[in-house]
KEBA-464001 format. One record per residue (C-alpha): x, y, z. Coordinates in nm, 3 decimals. Example, Ala and Ser with C-alpha at 12.3 -4.5 7.8 and 13.67 -1.06 7.14 Angstrom:
2
r px = 1.230 | py = -0.450 | pz = 0.780
r px = 1.367 | py = -0.106 | pz = 0.714
This chain:
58
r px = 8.447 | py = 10.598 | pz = 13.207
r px = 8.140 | py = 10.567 | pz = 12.984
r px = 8.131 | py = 10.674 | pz = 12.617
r px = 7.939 | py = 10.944 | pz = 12.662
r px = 8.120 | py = 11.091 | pz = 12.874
r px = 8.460 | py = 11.062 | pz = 12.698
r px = 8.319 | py = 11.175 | pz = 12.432
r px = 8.199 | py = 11.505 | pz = 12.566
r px = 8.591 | py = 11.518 | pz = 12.756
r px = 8.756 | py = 11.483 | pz = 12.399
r px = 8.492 | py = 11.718 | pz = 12.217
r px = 8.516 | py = 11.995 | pz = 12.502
r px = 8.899 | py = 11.941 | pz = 12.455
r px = 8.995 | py = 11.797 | pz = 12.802
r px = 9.265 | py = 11.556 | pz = 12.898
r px = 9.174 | py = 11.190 | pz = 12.798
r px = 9.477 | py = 11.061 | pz = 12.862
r px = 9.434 | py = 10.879 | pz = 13.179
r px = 9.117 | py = 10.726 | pz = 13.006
r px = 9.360 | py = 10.567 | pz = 12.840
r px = 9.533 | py = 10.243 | pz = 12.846
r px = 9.870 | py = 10.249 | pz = 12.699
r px = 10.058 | py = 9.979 | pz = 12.837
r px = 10.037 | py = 9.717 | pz = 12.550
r px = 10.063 | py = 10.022 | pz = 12.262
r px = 10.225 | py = 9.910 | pz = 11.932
r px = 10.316 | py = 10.129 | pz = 11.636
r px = 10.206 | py = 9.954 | pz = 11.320
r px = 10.503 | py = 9.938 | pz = 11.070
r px = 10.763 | py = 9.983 | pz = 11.294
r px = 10.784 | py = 9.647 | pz = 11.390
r px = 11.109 | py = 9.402 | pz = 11.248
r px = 10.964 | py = 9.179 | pz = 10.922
r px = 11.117 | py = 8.954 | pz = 10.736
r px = 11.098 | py = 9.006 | pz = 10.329
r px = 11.176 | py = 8.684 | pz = 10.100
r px = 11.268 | py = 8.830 | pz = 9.754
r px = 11.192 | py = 8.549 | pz = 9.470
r px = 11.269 | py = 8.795 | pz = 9.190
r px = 11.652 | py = 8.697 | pz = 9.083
r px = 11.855 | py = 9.003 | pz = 8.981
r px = 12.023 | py = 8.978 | pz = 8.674
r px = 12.342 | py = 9.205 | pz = 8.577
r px = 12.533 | py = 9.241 | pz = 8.285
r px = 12.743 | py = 9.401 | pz = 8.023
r px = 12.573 | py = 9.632 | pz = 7.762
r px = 12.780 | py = 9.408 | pz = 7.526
r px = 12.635 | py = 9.098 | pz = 7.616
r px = 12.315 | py = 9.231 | pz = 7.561
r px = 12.391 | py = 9.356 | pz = 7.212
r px = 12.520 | py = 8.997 | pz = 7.161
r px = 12.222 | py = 8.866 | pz = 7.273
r px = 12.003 | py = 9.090 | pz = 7.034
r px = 12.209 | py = 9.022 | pz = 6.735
r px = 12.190 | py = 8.629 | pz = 6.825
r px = 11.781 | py = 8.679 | pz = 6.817
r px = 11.774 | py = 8.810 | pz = 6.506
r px = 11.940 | py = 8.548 | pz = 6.347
């Protein structure tokens, strides 16, 4: 099918569809990736961070 000509289909509102070739169709972001975090997650106490304020002070 020229361009032209599925053009005019789509703008006149006709089926396209079998224009189409949706055999090798992927969905971006839906695909399995891997994520490496580098950031280290740090917990603790509200009282070791009190400590730790007081100690800066000094």
């Amino acid at each position: 099918m020229k361009a032209k000509k599925f053009d005019s289909d789509f703008d006149d509102g006709k089926d396209i569809s079998h224009a189409l070739d949706v055999s090798n169709v992927r969905r971006p972001l839906q695909e399995q990736r891997r994520v490496i975090l580098s950031n280290q997650l740090r917990i603790t106490h509200p009282e070791v961070d009190e400590s730790e304020r007081l100690n800066a002070c000094l």
